[in-house]
N, C-alpha and C positions, 0 to 999 in steps of 0.2 A: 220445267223441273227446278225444284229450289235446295240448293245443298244445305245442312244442318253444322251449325260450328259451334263448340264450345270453346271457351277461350279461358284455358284454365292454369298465369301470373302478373306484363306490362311494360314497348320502346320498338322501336326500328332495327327492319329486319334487311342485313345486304346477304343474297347467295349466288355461288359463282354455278354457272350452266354452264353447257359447253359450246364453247367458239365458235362459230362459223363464218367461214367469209362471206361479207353483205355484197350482195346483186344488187346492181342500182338499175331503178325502174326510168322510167322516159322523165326526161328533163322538161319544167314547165308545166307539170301542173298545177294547178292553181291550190289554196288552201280551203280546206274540210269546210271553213264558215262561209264560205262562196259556194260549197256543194261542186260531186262531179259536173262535166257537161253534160249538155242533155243527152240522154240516153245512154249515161255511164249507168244510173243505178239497171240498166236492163228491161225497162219501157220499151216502146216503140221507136219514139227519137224521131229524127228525122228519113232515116233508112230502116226499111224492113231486114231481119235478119238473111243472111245470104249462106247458106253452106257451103263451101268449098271442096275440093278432093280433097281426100284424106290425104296426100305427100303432097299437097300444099300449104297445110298446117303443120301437120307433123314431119319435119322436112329430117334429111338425115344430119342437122345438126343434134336435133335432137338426142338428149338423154335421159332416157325411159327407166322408171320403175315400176314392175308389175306388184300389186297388192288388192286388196278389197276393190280398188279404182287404181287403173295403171297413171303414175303421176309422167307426165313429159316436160321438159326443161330446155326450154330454147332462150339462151342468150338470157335475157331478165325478166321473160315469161314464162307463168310456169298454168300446166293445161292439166284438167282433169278428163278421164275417158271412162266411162259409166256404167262398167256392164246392161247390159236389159235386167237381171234380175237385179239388182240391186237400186232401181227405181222405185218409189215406195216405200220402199226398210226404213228402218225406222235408228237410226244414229244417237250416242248420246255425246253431243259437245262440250267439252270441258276448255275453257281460259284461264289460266294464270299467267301471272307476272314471275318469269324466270330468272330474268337478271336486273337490276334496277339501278338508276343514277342515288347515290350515298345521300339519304337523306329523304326519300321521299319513296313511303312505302315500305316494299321488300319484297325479296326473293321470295319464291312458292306461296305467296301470297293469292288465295283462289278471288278469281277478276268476276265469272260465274260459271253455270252449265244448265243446258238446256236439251229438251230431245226435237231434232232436225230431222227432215225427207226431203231428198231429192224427189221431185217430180218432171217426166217431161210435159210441155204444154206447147203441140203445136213446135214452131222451131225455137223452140225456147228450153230453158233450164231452170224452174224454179227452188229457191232454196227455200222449205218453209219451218217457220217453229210452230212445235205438236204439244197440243196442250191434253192433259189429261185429270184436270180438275172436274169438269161436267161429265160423265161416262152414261150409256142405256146400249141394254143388248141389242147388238147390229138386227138382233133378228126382230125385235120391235119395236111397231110403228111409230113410239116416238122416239125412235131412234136418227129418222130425219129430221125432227123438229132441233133435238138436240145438237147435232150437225150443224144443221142451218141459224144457228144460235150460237158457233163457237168455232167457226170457220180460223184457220190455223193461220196466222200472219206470214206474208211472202216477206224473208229477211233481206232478197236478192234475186235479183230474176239476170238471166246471164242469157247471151244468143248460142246456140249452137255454130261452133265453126266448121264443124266435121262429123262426119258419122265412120266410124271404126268398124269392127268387125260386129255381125248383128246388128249392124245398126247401133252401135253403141255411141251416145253424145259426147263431142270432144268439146270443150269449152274451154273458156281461157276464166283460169279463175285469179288473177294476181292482184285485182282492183279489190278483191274478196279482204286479202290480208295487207293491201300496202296504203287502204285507203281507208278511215275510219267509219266505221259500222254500229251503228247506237249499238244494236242490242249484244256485240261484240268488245265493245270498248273498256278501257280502263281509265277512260275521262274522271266516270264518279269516283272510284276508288284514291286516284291521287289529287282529287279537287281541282283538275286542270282545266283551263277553261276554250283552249283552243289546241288545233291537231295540223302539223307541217307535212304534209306529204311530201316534199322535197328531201326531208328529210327521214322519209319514213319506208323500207323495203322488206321483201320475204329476205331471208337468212334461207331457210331450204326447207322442202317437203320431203316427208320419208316416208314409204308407202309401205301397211305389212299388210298379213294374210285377212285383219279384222280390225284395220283403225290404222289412218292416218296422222301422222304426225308434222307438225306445222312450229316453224317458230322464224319472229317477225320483229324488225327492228322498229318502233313505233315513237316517233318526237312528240311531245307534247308542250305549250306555251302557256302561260300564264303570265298576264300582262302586272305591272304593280297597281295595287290599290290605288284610286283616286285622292280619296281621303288621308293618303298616306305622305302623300308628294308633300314637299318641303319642308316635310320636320326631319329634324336634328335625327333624333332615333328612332329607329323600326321600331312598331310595335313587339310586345314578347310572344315568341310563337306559343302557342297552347303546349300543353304536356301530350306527350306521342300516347297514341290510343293503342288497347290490345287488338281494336279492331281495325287497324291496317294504317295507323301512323296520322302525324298532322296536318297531312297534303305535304304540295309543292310550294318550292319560295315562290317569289315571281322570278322569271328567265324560262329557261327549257329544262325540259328534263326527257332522259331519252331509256325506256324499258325496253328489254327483248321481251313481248308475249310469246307463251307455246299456247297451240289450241289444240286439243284432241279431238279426233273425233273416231269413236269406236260403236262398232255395231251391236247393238241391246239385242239378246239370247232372242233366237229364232224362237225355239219354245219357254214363255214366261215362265217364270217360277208359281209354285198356289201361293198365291197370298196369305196371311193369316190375321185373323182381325184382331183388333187393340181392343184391350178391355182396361179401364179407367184405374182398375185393382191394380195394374200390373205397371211395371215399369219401363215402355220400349218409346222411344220416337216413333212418330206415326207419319202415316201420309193420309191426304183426307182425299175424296171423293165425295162426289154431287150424283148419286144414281137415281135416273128415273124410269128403272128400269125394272123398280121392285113396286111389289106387290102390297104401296102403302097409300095412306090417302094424302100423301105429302111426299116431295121430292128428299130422299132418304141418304143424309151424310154418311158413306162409311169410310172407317176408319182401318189400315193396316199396317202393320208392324214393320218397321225396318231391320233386317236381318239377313247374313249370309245363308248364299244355297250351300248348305251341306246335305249330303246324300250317304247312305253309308253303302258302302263296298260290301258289305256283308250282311243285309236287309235282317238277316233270322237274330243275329247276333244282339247279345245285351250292350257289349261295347266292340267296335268296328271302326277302322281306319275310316275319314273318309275319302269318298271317289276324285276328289279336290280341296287340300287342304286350305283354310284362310292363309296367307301367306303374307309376310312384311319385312322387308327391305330394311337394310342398317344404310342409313344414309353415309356414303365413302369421306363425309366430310366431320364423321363424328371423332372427335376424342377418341384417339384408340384405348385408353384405359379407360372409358366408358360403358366401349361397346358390351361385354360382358352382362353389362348391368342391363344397356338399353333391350339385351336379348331375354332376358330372365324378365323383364316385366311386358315384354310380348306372351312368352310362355309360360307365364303364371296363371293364364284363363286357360289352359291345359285341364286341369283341376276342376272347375264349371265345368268345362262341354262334357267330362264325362259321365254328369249327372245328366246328360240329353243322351246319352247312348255314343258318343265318339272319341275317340284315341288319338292325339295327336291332331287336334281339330285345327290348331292355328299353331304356325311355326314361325321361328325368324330366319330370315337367310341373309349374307353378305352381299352385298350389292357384288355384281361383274368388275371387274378391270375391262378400263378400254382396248388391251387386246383379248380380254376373252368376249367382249360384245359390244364395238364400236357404236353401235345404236342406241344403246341403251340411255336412257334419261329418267332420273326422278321425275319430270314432271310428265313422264307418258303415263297416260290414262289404265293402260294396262296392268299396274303395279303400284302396290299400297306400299308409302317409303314413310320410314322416321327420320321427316329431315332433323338436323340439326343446324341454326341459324345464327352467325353470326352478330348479335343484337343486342344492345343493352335492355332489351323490354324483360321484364322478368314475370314470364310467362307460359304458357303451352297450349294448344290448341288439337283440339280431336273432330275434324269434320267428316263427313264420309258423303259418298257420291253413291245414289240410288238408281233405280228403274222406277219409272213412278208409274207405270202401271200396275207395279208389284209390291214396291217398297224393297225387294231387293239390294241390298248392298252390293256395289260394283266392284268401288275402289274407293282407298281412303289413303288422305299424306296428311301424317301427324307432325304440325308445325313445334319443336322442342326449340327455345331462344335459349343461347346461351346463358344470359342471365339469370333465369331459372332458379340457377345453382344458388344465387346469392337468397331468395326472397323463405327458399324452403330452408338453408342455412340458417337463416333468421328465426321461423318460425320452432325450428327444431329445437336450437337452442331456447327460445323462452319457454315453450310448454313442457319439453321434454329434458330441458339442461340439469333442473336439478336431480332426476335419475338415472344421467349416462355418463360416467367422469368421462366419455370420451368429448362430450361436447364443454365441456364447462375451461376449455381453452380454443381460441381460433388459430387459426384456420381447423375446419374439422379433418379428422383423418379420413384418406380416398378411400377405404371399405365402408366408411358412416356415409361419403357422401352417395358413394356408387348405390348404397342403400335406397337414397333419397331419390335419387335418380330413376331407379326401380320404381318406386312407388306411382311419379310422376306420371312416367309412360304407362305404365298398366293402368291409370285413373284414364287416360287420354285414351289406350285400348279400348276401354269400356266404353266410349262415345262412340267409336266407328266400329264395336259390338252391334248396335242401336239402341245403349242406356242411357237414357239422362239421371242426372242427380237424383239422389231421393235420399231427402234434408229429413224424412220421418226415421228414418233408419236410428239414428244414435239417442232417439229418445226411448229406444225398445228393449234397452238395456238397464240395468236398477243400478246404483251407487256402487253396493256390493260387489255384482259381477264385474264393472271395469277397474273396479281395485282389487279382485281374486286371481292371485299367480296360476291359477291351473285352468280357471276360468278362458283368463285372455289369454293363452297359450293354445289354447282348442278354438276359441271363437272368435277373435279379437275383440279390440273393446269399442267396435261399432261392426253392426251385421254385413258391412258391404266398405267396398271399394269408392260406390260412387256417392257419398255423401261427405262434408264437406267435415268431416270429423278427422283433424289431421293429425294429431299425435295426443296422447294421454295425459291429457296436463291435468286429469283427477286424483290421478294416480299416487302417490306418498313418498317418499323414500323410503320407508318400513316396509309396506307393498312388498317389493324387492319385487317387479316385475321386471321379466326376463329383459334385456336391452333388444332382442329381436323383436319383442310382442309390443313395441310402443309403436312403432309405425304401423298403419293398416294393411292388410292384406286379404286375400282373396274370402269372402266371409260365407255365412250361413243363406243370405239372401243370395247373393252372387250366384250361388250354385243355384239356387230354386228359381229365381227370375232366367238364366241360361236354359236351365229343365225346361221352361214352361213355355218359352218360345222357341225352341231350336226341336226340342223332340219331335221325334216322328211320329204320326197318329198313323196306324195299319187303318185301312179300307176309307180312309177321308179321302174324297173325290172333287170336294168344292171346301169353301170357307166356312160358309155352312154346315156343313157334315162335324168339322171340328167344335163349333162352341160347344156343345156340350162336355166333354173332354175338358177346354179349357176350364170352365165353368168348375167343374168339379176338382183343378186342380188349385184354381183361383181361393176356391173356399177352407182350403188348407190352412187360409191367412187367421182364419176363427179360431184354431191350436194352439198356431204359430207365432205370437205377434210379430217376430223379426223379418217375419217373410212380407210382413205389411208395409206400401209403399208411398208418398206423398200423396195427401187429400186434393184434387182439382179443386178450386174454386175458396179455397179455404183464403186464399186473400191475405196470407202475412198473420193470421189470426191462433195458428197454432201454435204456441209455444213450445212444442215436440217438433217442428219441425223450421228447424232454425239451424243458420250457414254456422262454421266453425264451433260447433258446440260439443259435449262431448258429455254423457249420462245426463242430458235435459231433460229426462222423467222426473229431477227434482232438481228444475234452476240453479234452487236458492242455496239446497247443500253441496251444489257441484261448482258454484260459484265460490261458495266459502273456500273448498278445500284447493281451488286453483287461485284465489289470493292467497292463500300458506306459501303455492308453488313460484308465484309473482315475488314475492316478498323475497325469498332465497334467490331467485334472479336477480333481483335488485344489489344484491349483496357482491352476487358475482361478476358482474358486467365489468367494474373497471380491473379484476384480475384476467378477465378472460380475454378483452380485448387491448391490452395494453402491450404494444412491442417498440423496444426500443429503437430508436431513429425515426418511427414512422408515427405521423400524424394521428387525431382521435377520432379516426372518419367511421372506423365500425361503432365507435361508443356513440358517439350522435347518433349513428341510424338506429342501432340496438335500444338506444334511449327513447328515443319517437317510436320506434314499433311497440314497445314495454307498453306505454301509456295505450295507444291503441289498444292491444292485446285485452288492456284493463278497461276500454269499453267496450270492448265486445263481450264478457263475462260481465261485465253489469247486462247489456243491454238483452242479457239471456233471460235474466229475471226482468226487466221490465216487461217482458213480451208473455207473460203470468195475468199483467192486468189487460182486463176486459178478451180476456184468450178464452177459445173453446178446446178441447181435446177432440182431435178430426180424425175419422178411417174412414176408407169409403165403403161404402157398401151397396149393393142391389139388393132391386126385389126379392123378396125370399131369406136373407138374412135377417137377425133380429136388431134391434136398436137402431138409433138414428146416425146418423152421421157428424154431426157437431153435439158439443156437451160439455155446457160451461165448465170452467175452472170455479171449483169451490171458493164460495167467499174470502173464506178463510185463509186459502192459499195465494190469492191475488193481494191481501190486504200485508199479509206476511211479507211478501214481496216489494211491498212502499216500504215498509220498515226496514227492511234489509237496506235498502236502496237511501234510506236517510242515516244509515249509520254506516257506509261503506261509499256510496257514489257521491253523496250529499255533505260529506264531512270530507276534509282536504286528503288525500292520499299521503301522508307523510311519507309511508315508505321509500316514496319515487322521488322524492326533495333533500337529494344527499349534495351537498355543495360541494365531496372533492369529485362527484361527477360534473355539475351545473358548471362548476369554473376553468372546467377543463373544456366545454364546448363551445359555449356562447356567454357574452358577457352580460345579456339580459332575455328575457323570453319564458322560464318555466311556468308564469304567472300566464302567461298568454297560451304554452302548451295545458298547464290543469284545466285551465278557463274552456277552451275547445274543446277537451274530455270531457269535462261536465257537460257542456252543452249538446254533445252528442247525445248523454243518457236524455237528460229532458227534455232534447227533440223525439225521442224515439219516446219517453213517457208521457208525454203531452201528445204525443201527434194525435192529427185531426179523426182518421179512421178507427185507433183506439179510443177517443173519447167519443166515439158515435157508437161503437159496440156496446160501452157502461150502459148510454144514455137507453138503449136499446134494450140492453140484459133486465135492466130495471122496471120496462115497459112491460115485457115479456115474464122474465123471471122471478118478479116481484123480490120477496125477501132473501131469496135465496142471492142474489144478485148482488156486485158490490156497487151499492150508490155511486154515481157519479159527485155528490155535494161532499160522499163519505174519503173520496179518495182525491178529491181535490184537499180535504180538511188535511188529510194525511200528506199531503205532499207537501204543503204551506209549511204544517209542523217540522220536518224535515229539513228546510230549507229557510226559515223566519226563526228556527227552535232560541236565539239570542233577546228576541223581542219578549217583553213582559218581565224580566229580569231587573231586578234593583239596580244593578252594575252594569250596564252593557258593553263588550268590546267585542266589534267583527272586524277582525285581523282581512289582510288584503287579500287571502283567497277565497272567502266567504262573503267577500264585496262583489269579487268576482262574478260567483256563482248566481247572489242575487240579480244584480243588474243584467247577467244573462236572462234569468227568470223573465224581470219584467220586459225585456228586448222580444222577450217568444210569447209572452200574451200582447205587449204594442202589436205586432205582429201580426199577430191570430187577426187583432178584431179591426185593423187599420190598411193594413199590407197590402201586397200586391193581390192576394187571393184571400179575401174578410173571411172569417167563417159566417153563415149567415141561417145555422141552423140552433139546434137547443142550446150547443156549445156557447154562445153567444151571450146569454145573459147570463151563465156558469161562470164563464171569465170575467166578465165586469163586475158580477158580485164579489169575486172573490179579489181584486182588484180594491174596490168601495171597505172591503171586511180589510184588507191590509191596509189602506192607506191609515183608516182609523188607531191601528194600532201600531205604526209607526210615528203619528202626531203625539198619543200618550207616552211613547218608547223615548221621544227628543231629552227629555230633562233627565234621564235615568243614563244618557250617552258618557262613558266613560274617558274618551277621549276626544280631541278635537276631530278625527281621523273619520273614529264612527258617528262625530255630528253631522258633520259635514256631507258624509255616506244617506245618510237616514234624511236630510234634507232634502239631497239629492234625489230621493228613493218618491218622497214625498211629491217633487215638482215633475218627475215622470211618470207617474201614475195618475197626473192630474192630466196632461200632456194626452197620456194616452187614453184617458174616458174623456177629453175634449179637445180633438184633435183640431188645433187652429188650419193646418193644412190639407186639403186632397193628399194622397199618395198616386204616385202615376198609376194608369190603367194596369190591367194583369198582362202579363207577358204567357205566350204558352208554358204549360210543365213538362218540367224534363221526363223523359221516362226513368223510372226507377230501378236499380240492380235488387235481384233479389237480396232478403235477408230478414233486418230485423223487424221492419211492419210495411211492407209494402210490399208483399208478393214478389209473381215476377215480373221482368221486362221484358219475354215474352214467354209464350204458351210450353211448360217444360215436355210436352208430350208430342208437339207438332212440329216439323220443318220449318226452319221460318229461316227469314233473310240476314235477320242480324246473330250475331255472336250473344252468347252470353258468358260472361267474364266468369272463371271459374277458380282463378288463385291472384282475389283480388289483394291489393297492400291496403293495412290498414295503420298507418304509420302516422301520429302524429307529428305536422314537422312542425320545425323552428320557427319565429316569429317571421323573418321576413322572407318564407320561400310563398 
């Protein structure tokens, strides 16, 4: 089974668990890279397993806990006893890292989770993991074949010591948790590269009526790099990841894991399947069990079992509320906030017919339930993490035979606060005096806070993003006071549309209606997965049903959700954007909003006695901010307009952007991205931070837009619309012309002078065609003689441009310009081979980094920083 995690700000996470005195295991064992002795992992060995009387195992030192498996505790072993029926069940294991050495990792950090069976074999004990990707009805024949093609891997095989009552297996499992176990381990996660058992023991087993709980003191070593020894200074560690930090130094580092393991519902939930229209995580299946001429992927939704109390009723408690935990470690003048953006999806489930569907509740005091643990499997918590990562995470833990949601812990980092502060302030500063001074006031931030958690609700919902949403809104409605008062000014929660920076100060939109909230989509994607269909008896019985609510989207368009397959290609469906059904005028009127930012930054962050540390960061995110609203209009060229659609509906699925509007979009783009941002070049801010660097910050802004204008997949789209679309198309020769003009516009001029940030710009230019056609990774398709043309057409008229050069500055520039473009169509050297590509975050032309619809292993970063920094970070 694979948990799904969104990862939605960025640092290192420490959280405190609870204490337990550590048991020390037998002295002398050897370490993990030498492997148990033989016949630790529960082979054969040299001795056949031998059972003993039961009060020679379980002796009356023993200290017993009865639960699912009665746990025994003798001295520093600890014995598990197996009922008969509980042989076969089917368990779902959950690992994380509960408490962590400072620095490496973090708290509630998920290590993985998988579904386990005990089996007995003979005098034996096997532990196995159950896979449930290939499936075929037990009742057909090839239901063996499938079997015998997917045989469930033995994690651990253990000897029986004793047999209990019924014949129930007593075994000794302590080697299980004190001795490291691949598919157990948190090797990978903290990049350690060896395991001390000497140093490594159970803390204690806690047994309930449906799920054990485990937690274990675990060392880990990491020797120093070889290549590292004798130098002077360490290399720089990497910047900490949202996905669980930069590893370990070299030395030790020692985590308490908890491991859950709780028993998956006797009777499965009905599944319900995923339709590509709709917006849920899925789980996939391999069935050869259907009635196809091909082995038939199916797909189903992840989502809580709600049931309602009162079947007849329009709206009905239900029989089991979703339920979520205020982690005891949050901020009390938080908590307030963190509970309102749990029960703000109140408002959704009652478009599925339920009341009261998901509630928050106070975590226990350790005297009202000494037990209790955020990291027990049985309860979905909002921790709150001590961490500068400025970030939040929403994973959820399924049935993967069902796609069922079990349980879900929503990781909240403290830092958080800092990254949506930021963002608040630039988009939304110049329409809420309360932000237009720092620090924000605690109801602005509690606000923010709210927002956070309820976007992170919505992942362990089972919602992923859906980046179409805010393009389904027109100019007018996200700037209409009654408008965004009813619907906010993006249809949903889970799209990456974070405050109104369309918005005007004439507007006079309400200060409540700038942050999102629970939208139009939100309630119909809840309706359409959580409702109850009367007389559906399989998965089947429902598509039709779904089918017909699916097609709502044809009315609707706000209830339409991200195109599969669209590849980064749609310009409606793009991260931090906000009314993208027209780029280039949502882009204008959020430069207005940039601009008055600009104005304000050194009033708002200036306090006497203390340093200019918010005005530098506020200064670097500005710039950013200002490409990602360009790079909303660059995502116009060579873009299609995507919905998805099935058989039976009309029109196709992709459908280019009008010439016109792609072309419109170079333009914009050379009189706004292509010309120096003046606005942001204020010198009583510049001298207040750094005493050189803005030229090296604009320089990296621009080059963001013209990596994202030039990139390789949008000039293969033109080269492609053109093949296909003929006239209707915008030229690839036509939009190269245009971008030259934009960015050469000094050349041809009787007088020339290009000032140093327009030197800049250029030399970046030609750095991204050397590049293209020399680099690690050549283009080697039509792109190829496009660039060198256009290459051969500049150099020519930078030779004629030399005697028109108005200073020595821009001679010397244009010389310059000259000897690298010769450099680059006749490269004297190889460039080393290609190195693999990174994968790419979603956004502005590269889809995503993985599949937004499926489970998958890795995170995907969901409140990413887009900060330009200062020259030498």
């Amino acid at each position: 089974m694979r948990r799904s995690v969104y990862v939605c700000l960025s640092a290192f996470v420490l959280v405190c668990a609870i204490a337990f005195a550590p048991v020390a295991v037998a002295q002398g064992q050897r370490e993990s890279q030498e492997g148990p002795p033989r016949g630790e992992r529960g082979g054969r060995g040299d001795e056949p397993p031998k059972i003993k009387p039961y009060e020679e195992v379980i002796t009356e030192e023993a200290v017993s806990d009865p639960g699912v498996f009665t746990v025994h505790r003798i001295k520093e072993k600890f014995y598990y006893e197996i009922p008969p029926g509980e042989l076969g069940q089917e368990f779902l294991w959950v690992s994380q890292i509960a408490k962590t050495t400072l620095g490496v990792g973090y708290g509630g950090q998920a290590v993985g989770n998988r579904v386990v069976r005990w089996e007995r074999h003979g005098d034996r004990v096997l532990l196995r993991n159950v896979s449930y990707s290939v499936v075929a009805d037990k009742n057909l024949p090839i239901a063996r074949a499938v079997e015998a093609a997917n045989a469930n891997t033995i994690i651990m095989a253990f000897n029986i010591a004793a047999l209990g009552e019924n014949d129930a297996p007593v075994i000794d499992v302590t080697r299980l948790f004190s001795t490291e176990v691949a598919e157990l381990s948190a090797r990978r996660r903290l990049q350690a590269r060896g395991f001390d058992t000497k140093r490594s023991f159970v803390e204690r087993i806690v047994s309930f009526p449906r799920n054990i709980e485990v937690e274990a003191t675990h060392t880990f070593t990491r020797p120093p790099d070889p290549q590292q020894r004798g130098r002077r200074r360490p290399q720089p560690r990497p910047r900490p990841s949202p996905f669980g930090g930069a590893g370990m130094r070299p030395g030790s580092a020692t985590v308490v894991m908890h491991y859950s393991m709780v028993k998956l519902p006797e009777k499965p939930m009905m599944p319900r399947l995923h339709d590509q229209r709709v917006g849920y995580i899925s789980i996939r299946q391999t069935d050869y069990g259907r009635d196809k001429h091909r082995a038939t992927e199916r797909r189903y939704i992840t989502r809580w079992r709600l049931e309602k109390k009162n079947p007849n009723a329009r709206l009905s408690e239900p029989v089991k509320p979703i339920e979520y935990y205020v982690d005891p470690a949050t901020p009390a003048k938080w908590v307030p906030y963190v509970k309102r953006g749990i029960e703000k999806w109140q408002e959704a489930f009652e478009e599925a017919g339920f009341k009261k569907a998901i509630v928050a509740r106070d975590a226990p005091s350790p005297a009202e339930d000494p037990d209790w643990s955020p990291e027990d499997a049985r309860y979905s918590v909002i921790r709150w993490l001590p961490s500068t990562i400025q970030n939040a995470s929403g994973p959820h833990i399924h049935d993967p035979r069902t796609g069922e949601i079990l349980e879900s812990d929503i990781q909240m980092y403290h830092n958080v606060m800092n990254l949506v502060r930021d963002w608040y302030f630039l988009q939304a500063g110049p329409l809420d005096p309360r932000a237009q001074k720092l620090p924000l006031p605690d109801d602005l931030m509690g606000t923010l806070i709210e927002y956070v958690v309820a976007h992170e609700v919505g992942h362990t919902l089972g919602y992923p993003h859906n980046m179409k949403a805010s393009s389904m809104y027109t100019l007018e409605q996200v700037r209409d006071r009654e408008w965004v008062k009813k619907m906010g000014h993006t249809p949903t929660l889970m799209d990456y549309s974070r405050f109104n920076y369309v918005a005007q100060p004439e507007d006079k939109i309400d200060l409540a209606d700038l942050v999102p909230k629970i939208g139009p989509y939100d309630k119909w994607v809840t309706m359409w997965g959580y409702k109850p269909i009367p007389g559906a008896q399989t998965p089947d019985d429902e598509k039709e049903t779904l089918n017909q609510w699916a097609l709502q989207q044809d009315e609707t368009p706000w209830f339409r959700f991200t195109t599969p397959q669209s590849n980064g290609s749609d310009p409606g469906q793009l991260t931090e954007a906000v009314g993208d059904a027209d780029a280039v005028q949502a882009t204008a009127l959020g430069l207005k909003n940039l601009e008055r930012v600009a104005d304000m930054l050194l009033s708002a962050t200036a306090k006497p006695g203390e340093p200019y540390d918010d005005l530098e960061e506020l200064y670097g995110r500005l710039l950013g901010q200002w490409v990602l609203e360009m790079n909303h209009v660059a995502a116009l060229v060579g873009g299609f307009h995507s919905r998805q659609k099935h058989a039976g509906q009309d029109g196709v699925r992709f459908v280019l952007v009008p010439r016109e509007k792609q072309a419109r979009a170079v333009e914009f783009l050379a009189q706004h991205a292509f010309s120096t941002p003046s606005f942001m070049i204020k010198p009583e801010i510049l001298r207040r931070i750094e005493p050189v660097g803005v030229l090296n910050r604009v320089k990296t802004a621009q080059q963001r837009v013209l990596n994202s204008l030039l990139s390789s997949s949008r000039f293969t789209r033109l080269v492609e619309q053109e093949a296909i679309d003929g006239a209707a198309a915008y030229p690839p020769s036509e939009f190269l012309a245009d971008v030259h003009a934009g960015i050469w516009s000094e050349l041809g001029s009787d007088s020339i002078k290009i000032d140093a940030f327009r030197r800049n710009l250029q030399r970046a230019y030609l750095d991204l065609l050397d590049e293209k056609l020399n680099g690690r990774q050549p283009v080697t398709d039509d792109a190829r003689p496009f660039f060198r043309g256009e290459l051969r057409l500049l150099a020519g008229e930078v030779v004629r441009s030399l005697a028109q050069a108005a200073d020595r500055a821009t001679l010397l520039h244009l010389e310059d310009v000259r000897d690298q473009i010769d450099r680059a169509l006749n490269p004297r050297f190889l460039r080393p081979s290609a190195e693999p590509a990174t994968p790419r975050l979603p956004g502005l032309d590269g889809g995503w980094s993985v599949d937004p619809f499926s489970v998958g292993d890795e995170p995907l970063v969901c409140w990413p920083d887009y900060e330009i920094p200062r020259q030498n970070d």
